[in-house]
C-alpha atoms as an extended CHARMM CRD file, in Angstrom:
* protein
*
       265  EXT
         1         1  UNK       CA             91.3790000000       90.4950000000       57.4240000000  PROA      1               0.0000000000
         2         2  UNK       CA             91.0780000000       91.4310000000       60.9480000000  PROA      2               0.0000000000
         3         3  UNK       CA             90.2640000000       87.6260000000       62.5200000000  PROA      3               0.0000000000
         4         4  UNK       CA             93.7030000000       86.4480000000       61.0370000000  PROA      4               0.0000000000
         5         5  UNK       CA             95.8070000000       88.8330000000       62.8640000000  PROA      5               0.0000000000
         6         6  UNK       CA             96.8650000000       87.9040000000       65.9950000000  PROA      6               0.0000000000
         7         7  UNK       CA             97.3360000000       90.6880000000       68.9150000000  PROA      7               0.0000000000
         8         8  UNK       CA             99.3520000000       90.2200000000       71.5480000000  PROA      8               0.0000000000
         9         9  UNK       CA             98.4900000000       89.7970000000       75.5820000000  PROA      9               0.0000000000
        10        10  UNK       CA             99.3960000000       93.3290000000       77.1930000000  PROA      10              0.0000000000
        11        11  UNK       CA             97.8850000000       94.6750000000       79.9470000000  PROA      11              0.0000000000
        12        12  UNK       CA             94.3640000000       96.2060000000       79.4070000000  PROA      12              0.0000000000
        13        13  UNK       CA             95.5900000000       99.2890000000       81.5810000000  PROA      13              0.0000000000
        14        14  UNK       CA             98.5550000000       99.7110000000       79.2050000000  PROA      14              0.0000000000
        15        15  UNK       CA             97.0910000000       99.4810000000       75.8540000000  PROA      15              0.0000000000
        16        16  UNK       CA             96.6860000000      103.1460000000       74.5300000000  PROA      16              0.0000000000
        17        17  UNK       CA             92.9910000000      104.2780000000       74.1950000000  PROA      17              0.0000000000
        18        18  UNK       CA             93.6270000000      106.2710000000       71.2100000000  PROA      18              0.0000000000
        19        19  UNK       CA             96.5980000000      106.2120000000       68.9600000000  PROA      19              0.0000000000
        20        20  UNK       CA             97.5260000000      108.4910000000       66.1890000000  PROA      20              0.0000000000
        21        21  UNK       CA             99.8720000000      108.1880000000       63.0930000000  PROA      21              0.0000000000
        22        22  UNK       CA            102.0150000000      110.2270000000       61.0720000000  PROA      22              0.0000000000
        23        23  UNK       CA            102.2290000000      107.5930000000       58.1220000000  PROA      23              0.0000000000
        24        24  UNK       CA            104.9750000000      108.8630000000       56.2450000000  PROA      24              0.0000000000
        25        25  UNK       CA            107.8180000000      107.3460000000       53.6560000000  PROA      25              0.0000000000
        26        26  UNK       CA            105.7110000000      106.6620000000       50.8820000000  PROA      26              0.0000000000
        27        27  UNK       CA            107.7880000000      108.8040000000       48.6170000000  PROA      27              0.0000000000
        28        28  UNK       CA            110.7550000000      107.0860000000       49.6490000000  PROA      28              0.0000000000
        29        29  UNK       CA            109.5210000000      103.8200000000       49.5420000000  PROA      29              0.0000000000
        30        30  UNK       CA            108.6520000000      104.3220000000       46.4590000000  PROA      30              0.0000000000
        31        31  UNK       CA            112.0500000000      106.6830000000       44.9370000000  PROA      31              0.0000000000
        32        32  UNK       CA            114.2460000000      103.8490000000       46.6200000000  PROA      32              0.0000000000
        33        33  UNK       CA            112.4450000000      100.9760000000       44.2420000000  PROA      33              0.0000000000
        34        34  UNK       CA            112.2710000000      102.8630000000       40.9890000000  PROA      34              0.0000000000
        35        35  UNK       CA            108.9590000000      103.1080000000       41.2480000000  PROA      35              0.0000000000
        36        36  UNK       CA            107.0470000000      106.6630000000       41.0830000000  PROA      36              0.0000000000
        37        37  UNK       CA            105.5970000000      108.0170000000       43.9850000000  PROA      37              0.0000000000
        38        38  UNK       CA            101.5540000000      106.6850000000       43.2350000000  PROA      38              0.0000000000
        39        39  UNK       CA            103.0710000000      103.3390000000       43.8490000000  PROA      39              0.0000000000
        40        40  UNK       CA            104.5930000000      104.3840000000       47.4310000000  PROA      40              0.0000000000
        41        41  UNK       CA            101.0980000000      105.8250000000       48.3400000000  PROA      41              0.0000000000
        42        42  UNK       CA             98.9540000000      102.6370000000       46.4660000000  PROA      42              0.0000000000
        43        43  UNK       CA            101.3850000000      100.3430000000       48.7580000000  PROA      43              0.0000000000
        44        44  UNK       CA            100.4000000000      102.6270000000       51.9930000000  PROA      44              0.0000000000
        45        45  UNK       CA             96.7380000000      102.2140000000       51.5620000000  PROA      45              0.0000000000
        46        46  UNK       CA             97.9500000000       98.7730000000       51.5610000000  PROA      46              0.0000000000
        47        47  UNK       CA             99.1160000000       98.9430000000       55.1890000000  PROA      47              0.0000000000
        48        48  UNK       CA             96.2760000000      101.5000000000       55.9340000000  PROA      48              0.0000000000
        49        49  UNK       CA             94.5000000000       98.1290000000       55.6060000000  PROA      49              0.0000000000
        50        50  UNK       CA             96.9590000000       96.2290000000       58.0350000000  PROA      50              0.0000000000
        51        51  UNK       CA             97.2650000000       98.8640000000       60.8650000000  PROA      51              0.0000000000
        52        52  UNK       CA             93.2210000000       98.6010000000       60.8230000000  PROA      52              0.0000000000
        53        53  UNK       CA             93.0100000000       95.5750000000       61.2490000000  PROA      53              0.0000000000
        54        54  UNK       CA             95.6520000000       94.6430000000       63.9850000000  PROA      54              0.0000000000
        55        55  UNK       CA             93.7980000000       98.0490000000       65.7780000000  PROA      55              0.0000000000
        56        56  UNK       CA             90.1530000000       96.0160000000       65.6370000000  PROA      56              0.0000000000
        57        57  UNK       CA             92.1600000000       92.7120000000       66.8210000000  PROA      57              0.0000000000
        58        58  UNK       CA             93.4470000000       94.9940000000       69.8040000000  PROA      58              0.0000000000
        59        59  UNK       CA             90.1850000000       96.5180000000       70.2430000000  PROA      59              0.0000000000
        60        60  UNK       CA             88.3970000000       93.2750000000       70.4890000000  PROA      60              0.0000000000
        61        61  UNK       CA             91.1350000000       91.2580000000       72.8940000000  PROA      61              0.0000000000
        62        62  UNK       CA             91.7850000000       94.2400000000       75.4340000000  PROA      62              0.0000000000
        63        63  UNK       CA             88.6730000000       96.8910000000       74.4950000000  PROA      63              0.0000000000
        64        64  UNK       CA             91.6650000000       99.4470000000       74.1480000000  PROA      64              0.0000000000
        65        65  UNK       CA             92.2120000000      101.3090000000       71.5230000000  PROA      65              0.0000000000
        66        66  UNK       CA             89.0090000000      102.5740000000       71.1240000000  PROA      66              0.0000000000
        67        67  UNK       CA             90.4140000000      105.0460000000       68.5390000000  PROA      67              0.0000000000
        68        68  UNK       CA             92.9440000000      105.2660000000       65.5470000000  PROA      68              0.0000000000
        69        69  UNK       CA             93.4300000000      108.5550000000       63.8910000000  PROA      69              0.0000000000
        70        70  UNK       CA             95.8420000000      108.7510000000       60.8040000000  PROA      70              0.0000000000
        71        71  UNK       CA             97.2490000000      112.0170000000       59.3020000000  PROA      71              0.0000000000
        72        72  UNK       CA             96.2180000000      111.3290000000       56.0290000000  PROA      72              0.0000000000
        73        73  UNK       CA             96.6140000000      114.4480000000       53.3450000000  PROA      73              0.0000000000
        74        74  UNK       CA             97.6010000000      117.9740000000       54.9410000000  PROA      74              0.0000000000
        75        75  UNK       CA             96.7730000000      121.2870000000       54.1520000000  PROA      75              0.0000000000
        76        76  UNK       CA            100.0170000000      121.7490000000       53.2460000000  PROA      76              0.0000000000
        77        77  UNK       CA            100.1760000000      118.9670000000       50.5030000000  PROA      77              0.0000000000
        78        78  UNK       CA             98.0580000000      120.9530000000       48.2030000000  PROA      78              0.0000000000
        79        79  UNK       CA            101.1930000000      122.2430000000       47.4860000000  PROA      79              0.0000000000
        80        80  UNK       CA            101.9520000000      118.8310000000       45.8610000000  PROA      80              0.0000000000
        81        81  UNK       CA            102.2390000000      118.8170000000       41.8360000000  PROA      81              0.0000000000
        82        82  UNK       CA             98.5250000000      118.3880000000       40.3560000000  PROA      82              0.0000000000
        83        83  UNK       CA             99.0820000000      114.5040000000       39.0840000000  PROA      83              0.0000000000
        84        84  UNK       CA            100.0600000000      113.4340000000       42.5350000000  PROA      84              0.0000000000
        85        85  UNK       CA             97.1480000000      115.1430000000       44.3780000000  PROA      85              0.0000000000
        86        86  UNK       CA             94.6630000000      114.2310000000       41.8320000000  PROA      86              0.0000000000
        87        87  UNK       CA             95.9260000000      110.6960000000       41.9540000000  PROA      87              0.0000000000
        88        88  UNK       CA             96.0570000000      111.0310000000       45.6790000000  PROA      88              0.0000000000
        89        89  UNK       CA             92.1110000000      112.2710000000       45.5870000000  PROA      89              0.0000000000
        90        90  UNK       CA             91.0950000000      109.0650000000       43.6830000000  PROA      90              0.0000000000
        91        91  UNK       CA             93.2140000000      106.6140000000       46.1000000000  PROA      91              0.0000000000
        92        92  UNK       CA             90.8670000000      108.1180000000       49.0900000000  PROA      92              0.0000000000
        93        93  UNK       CA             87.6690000000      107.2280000000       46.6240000000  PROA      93              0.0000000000
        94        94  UNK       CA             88.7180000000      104.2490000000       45.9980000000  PROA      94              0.0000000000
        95        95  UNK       CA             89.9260000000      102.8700000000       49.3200000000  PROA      95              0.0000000000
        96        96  UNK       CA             86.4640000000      104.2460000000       51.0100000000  PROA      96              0.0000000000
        97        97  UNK       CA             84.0830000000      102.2180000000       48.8320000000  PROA      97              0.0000000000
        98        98  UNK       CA             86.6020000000       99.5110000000       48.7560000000  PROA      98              0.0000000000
        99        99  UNK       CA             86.8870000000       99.3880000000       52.3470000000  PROA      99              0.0000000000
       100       100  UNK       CA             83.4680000000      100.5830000000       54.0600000000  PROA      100             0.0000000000
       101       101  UNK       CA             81.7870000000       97.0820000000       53.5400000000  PROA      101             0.0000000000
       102       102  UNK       CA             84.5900000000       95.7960000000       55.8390000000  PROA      102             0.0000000000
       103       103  UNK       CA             84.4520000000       98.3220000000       58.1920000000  PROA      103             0.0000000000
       104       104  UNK       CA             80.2660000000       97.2820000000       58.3810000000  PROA      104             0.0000000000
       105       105  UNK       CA             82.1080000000       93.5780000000       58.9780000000  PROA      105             0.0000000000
       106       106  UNK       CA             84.5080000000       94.6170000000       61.6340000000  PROA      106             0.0000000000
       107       107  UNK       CA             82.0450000000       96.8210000000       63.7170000000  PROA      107             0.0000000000
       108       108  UNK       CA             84.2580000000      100.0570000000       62.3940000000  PROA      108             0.0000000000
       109       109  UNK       CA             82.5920000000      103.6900000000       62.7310000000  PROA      109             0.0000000000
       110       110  UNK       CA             84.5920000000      105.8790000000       59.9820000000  PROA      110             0.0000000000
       111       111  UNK       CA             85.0510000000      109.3170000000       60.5430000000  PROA      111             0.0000000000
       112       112  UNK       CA             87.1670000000      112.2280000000       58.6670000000  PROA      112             0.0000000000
       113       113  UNK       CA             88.8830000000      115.7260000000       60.5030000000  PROA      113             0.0000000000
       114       114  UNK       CA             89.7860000000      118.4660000000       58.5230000000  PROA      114             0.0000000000
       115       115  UNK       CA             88.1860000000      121.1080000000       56.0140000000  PROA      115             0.0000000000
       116       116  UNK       CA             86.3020000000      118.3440000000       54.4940000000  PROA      116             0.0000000000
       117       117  UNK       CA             83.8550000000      121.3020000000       52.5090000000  PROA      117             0.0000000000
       118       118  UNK       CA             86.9440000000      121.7450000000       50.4040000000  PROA      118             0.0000000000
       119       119  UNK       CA             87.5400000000      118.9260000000       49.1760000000  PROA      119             0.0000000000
       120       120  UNK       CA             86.8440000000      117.9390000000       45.6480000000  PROA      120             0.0000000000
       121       121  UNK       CA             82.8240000000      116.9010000000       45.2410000000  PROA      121             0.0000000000
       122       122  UNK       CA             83.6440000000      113.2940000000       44.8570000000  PROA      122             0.0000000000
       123       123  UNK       CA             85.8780000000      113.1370000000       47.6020000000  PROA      123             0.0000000000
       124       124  UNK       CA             83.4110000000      114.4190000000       49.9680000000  PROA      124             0.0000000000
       125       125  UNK       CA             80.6100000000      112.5840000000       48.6580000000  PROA      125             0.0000000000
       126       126  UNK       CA             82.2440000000      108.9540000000       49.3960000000  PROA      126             0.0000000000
       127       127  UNK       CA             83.3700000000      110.3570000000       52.3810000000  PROA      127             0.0000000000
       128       128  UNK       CA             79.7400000000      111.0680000000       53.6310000000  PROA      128             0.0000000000
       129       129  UNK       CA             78.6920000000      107.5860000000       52.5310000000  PROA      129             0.0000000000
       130       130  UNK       CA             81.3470000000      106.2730000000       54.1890000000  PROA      130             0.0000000000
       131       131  UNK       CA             80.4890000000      107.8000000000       57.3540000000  PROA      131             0.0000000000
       132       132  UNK       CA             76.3630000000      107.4500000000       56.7580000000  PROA      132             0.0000000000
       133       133  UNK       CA             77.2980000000      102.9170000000       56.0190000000  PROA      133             0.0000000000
       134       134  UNK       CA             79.3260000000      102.9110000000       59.6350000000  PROA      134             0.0000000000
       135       135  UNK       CA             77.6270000000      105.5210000000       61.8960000000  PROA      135             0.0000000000
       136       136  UNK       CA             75.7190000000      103.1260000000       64.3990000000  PROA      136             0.0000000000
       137       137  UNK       CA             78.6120000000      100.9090000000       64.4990000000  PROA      137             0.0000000000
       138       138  UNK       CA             80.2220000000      100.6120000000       68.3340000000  PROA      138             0.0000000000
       139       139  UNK       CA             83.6870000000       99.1810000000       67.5870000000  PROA      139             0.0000000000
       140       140  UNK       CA             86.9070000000      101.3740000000       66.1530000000  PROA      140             0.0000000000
       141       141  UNK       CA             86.5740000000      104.4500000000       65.6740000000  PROA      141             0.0000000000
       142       142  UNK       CA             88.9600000000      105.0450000000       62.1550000000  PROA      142             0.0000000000
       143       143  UNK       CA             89.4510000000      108.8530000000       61.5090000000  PROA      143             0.0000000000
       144       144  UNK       CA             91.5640000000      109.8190000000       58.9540000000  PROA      144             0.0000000000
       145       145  UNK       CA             93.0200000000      113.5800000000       58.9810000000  PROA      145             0.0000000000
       146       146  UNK       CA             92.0850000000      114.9830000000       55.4120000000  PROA      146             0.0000000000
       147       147  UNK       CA             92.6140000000      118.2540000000       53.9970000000  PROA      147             0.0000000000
       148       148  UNK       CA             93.9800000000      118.4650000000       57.9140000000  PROA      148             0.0000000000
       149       149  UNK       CA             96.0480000000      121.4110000000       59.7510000000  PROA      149             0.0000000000
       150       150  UNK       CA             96.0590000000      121.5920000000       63.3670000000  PROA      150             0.0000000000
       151       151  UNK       CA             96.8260000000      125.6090000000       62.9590000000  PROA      151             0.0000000000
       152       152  UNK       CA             93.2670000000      125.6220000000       60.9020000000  PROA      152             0.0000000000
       153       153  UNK       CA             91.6910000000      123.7100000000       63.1740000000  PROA      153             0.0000000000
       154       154  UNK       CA             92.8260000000      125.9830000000       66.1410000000  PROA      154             0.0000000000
       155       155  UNK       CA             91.4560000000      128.7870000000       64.1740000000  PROA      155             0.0000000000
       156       156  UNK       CA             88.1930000000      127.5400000000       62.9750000000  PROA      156             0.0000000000
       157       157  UNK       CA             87.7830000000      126.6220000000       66.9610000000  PROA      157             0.0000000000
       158       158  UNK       CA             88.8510000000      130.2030000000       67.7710000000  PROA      158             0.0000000000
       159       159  UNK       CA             86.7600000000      131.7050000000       65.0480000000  PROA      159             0.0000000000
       160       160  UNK       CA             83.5280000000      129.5630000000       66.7450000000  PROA      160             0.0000000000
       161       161  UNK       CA             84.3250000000      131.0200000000       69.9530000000  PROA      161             0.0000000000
       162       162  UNK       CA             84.2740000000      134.0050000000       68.9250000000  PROA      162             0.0000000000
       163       163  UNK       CA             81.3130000000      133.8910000000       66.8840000000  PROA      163             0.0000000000
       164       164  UNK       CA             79.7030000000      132.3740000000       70.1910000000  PROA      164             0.0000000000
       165       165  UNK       CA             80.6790000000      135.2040000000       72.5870000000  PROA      165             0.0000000000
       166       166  UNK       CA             79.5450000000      138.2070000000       70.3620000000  PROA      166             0.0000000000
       167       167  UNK       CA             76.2620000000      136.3940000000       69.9660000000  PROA      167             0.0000000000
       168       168  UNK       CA             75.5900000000      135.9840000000       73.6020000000  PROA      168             0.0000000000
       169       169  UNK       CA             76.0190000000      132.4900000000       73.6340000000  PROA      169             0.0000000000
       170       170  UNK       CA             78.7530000000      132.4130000000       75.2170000000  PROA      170             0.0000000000
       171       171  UNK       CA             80.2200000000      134.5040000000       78.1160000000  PROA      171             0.0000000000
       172       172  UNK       CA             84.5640000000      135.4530000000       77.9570000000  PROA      172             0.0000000000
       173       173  UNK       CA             84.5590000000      134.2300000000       81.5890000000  PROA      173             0.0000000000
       174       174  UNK       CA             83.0880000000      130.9990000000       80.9970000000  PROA      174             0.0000000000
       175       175  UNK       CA             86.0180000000      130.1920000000       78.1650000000  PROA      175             0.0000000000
       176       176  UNK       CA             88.0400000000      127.0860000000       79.7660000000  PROA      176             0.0000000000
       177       177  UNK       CA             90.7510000000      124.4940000000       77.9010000000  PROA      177             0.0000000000
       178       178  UNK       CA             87.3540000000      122.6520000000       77.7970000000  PROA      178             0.0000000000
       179       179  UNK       CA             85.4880000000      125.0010000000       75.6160000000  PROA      179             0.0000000000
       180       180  UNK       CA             88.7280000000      124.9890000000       72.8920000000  PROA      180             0.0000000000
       181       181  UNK       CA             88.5320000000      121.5010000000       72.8730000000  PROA      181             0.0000000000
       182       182  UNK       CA             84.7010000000      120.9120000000       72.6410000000  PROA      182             0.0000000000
       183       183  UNK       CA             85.4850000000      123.5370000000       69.4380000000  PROA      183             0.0000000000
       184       184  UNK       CA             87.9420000000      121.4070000000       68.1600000000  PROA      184             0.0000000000
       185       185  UNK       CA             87.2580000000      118.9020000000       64.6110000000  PROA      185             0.0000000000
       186       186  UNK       CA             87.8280000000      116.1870000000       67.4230000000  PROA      186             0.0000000000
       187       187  UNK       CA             85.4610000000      117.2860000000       70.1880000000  PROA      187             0.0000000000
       188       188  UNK       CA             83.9390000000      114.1580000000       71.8850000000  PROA      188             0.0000000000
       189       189  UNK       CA             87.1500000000      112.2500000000       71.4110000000  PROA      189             0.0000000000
       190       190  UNK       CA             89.9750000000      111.1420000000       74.0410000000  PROA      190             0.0000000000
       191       191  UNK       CA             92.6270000000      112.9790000000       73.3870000000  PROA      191             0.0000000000
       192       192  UNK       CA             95.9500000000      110.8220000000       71.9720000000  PROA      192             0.0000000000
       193       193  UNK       CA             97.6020000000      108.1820000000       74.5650000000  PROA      193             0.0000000000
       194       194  UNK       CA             99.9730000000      107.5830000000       71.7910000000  PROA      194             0.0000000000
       195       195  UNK       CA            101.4500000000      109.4280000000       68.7410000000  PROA      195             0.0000000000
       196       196  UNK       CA            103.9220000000      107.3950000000       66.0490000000  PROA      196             0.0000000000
       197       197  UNK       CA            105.8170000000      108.8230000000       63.3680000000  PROA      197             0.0000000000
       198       198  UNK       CA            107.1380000000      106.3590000000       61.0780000000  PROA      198             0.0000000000
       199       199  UNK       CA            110.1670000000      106.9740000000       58.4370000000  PROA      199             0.0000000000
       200       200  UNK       CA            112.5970000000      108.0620000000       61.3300000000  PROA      200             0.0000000000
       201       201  UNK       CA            111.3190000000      111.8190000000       61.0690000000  PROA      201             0.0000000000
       202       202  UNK       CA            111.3460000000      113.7510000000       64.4610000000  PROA      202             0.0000000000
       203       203  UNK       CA            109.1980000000      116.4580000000       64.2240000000  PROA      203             0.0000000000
       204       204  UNK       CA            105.0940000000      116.8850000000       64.8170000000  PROA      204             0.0000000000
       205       205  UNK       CA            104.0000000000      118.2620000000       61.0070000000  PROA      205             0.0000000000
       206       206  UNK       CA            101.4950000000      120.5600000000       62.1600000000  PROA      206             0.0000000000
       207       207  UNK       CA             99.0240000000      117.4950000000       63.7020000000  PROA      207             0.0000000000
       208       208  UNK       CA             96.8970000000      117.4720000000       66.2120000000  PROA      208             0.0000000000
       209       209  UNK       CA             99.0740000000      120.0110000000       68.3380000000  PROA      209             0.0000000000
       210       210  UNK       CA             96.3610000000      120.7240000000       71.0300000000  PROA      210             0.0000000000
       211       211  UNK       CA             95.6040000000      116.8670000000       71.6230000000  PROA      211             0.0000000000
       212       212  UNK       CA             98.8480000000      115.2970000000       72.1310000000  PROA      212             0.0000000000
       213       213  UNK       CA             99.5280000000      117.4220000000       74.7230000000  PROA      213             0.0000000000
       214       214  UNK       CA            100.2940000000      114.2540000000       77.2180000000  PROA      214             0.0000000000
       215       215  UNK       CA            100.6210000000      111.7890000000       74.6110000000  PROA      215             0.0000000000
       216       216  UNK       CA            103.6020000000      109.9570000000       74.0400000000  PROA      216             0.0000000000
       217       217  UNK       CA            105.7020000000      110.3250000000       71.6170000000  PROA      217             0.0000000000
       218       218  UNK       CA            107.2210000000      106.6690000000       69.7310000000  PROA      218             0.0000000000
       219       219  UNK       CA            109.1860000000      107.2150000000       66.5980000000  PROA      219             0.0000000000
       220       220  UNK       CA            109.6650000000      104.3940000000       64.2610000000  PROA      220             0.0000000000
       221       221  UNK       CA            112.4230000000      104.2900000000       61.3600000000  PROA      221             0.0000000000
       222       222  UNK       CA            110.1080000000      102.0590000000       59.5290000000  PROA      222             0.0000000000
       223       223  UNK       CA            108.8560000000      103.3400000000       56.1740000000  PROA      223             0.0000000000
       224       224  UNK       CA            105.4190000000      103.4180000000       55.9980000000  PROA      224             0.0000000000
       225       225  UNK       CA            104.7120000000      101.0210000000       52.6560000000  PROA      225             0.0000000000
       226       226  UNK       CA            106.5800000000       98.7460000000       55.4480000000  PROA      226             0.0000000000
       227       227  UNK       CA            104.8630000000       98.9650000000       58.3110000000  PROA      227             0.0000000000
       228       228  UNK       CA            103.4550000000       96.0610000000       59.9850000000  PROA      228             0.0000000000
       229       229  UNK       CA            101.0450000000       94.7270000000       63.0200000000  PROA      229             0.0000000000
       230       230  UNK       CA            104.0620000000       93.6750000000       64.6530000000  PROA      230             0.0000000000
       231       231  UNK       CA            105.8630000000       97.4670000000       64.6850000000  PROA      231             0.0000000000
       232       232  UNK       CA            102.2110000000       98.5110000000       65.8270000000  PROA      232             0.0000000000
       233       233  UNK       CA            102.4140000000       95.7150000000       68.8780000000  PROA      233             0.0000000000
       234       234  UNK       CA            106.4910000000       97.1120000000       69.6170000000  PROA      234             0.0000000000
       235       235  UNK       CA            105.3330000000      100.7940000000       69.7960000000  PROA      235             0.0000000000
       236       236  UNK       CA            102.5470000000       99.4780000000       72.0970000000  PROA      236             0.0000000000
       237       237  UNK       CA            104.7460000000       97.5690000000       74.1370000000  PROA      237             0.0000000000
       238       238  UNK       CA            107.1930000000      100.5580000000       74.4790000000  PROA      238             0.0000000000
       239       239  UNK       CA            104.3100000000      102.8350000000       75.8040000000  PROA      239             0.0000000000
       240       240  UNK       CA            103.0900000000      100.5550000000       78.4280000000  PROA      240             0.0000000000
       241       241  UNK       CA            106.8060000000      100.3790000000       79.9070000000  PROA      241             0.0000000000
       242       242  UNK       CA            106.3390000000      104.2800000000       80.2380000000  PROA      242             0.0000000000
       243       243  UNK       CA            105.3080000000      106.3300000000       83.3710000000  PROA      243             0.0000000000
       244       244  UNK       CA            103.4300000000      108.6980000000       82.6440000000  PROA      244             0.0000000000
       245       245  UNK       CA            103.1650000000      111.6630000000       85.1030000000  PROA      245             0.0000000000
       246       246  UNK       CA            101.3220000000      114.8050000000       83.5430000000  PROA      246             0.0000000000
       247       247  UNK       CA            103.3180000000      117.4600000000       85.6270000000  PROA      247             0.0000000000
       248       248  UNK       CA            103.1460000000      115.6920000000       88.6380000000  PROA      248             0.0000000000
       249       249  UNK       CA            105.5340000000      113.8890000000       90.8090000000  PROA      249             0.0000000000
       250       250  UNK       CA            104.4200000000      110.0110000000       91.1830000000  PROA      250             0.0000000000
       251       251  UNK       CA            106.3680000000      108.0450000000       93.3670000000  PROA      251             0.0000000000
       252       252  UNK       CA            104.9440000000      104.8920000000       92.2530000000  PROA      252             0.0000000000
       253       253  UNK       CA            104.1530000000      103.3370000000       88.7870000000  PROA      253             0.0000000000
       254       254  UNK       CA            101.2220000000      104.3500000000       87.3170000000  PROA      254             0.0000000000
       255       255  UNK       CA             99.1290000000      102.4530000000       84.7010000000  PROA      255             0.0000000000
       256       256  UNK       CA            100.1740000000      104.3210000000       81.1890000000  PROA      256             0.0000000000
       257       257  UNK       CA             97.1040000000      104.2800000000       79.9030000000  PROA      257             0.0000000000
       258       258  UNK       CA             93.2300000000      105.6940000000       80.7940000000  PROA      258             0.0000000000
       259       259  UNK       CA             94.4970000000      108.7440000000       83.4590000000  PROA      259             0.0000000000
       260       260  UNK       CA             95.5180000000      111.8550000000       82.8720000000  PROA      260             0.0000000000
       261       261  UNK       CA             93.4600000000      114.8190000000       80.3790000000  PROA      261             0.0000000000
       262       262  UNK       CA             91.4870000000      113.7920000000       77.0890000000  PROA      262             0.0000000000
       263       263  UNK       CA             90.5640000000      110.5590000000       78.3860000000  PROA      263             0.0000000000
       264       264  UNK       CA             87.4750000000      109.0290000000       79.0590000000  PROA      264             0.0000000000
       265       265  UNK       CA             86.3040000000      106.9310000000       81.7680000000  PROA      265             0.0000000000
């Protein structure tokens, strides 16, 4: 529960606004234990829970981070055999009903990025109740990335341009990095402080290539079935030791966090 975890004293400035997550090591977990690869996945929705909740504790000590986005199923892992993604499609029902009466508790506004109109009917369904139960909260904002690909969002963006310029709606000219992102599945979020990977992998997996931009990058060798509040707090701690500089030449420490493109004021 989110009032039993205890976050740490940073620095408001220094506390990302909005993290993201590549959760990943289920499999492995899972392989390494004998177990079969549900398991892995059942134990991640187990820290799914845990990362949540040390994010609201965050939230509510230093107002920062206002957002936590996790890469959830790709487009890519359709390609999965048919047990695992149809076991994988009831672990998303089931942790939405499961988990939307806390997220009414803990002031949590749900939402989900990604094709969501092709997902199977139930999937979609709890996923619109989930996000009908927690839309007037004000705290966290918890997106997961479902039936996600940065390259499809790009081109659904793209394709709305488009669609807006041959109408009339929009003139060629008037086409800034602004009007991509406004056309993006995130549009009206900050764009990442802070992207983890966990399971030691160093690469980006196709997610959210046009908001991390500036965000910095923290790789943990952590599994993800292993993950706890207190690798969230290290990677946290790591980032606010950073200088970030956008292109520019700063000859003095600035704060890490709240300058800079995609964020808010």
């Amino acid at each position: 529960m989110a009032d039993l975890v205890r976050a740490p004293e940073f620095d408001p400035a220094r506390v990302p606004q909005h993290i993201a997550i590549i959760m990943d090591g289920n499999g492995r977990w899972a392989t390494a234990r004998g177990f079969d690869r549900l398991a892995g996945h059942q134990r991640g929705a187990r820290t799914v829970v845990e990362i949540v909740d040390a994010a609201v504790a965050l939230h509510a000590r230093h107002g920062n981070p206002t957002h936590l986005t996790l890469y959830s199923f790709s487009v890519e892992n359709w390609k999965r055999p048919v047990s695992e993604v149809e076991a994988l499609m009831q672990l998303y029902i089931d942790f939405l009903a499961e988990q939307t009466p806390r997220m009414i508790r803990d002031n949590v506004r749900y939402h989900q990025i990604g094709r969501a109109q092709e997902l199977p009917e139930p999937v979609y369904e709890q996923m619109l109740v989930s996000k009908s139960a927690t839309e007037k909260n004000t705290g966290l904002n918890l997106t997961l990335a479902l039936n996600y690909s940065s390259r499809t969002e790009i081109t659904d963006a793209v394709t709305a341009i488009a669609k807006a310029v041959k109408s009339g709606e929009l003139s060629l000219r008037d086409i800034t990095e602004q009007t991509v992102s406004d056309h993006l599945y995130t549009a009206g979020f900050p764009d990442p402080d802070l992207l983890i990977r966990t399971a030691g992998e160093l690469r980006l997996s196709n997610y959210l290539l046009w908001q991390i931009s500036y965000a910095e990058l923290y790789v943990s060798e952590t599994l993800w079935p292993e993950y706890t509040p207190a690798d969230l707090f290290t990677a946290i701690d790591a980032f606010g030791r950073r200088t970030r500089k956008f292109g520019a030449v700063i000859p003095s420490i600035q704060p890490a966090a709240g300058v800079g493109p995609g964020t808010s004021p």
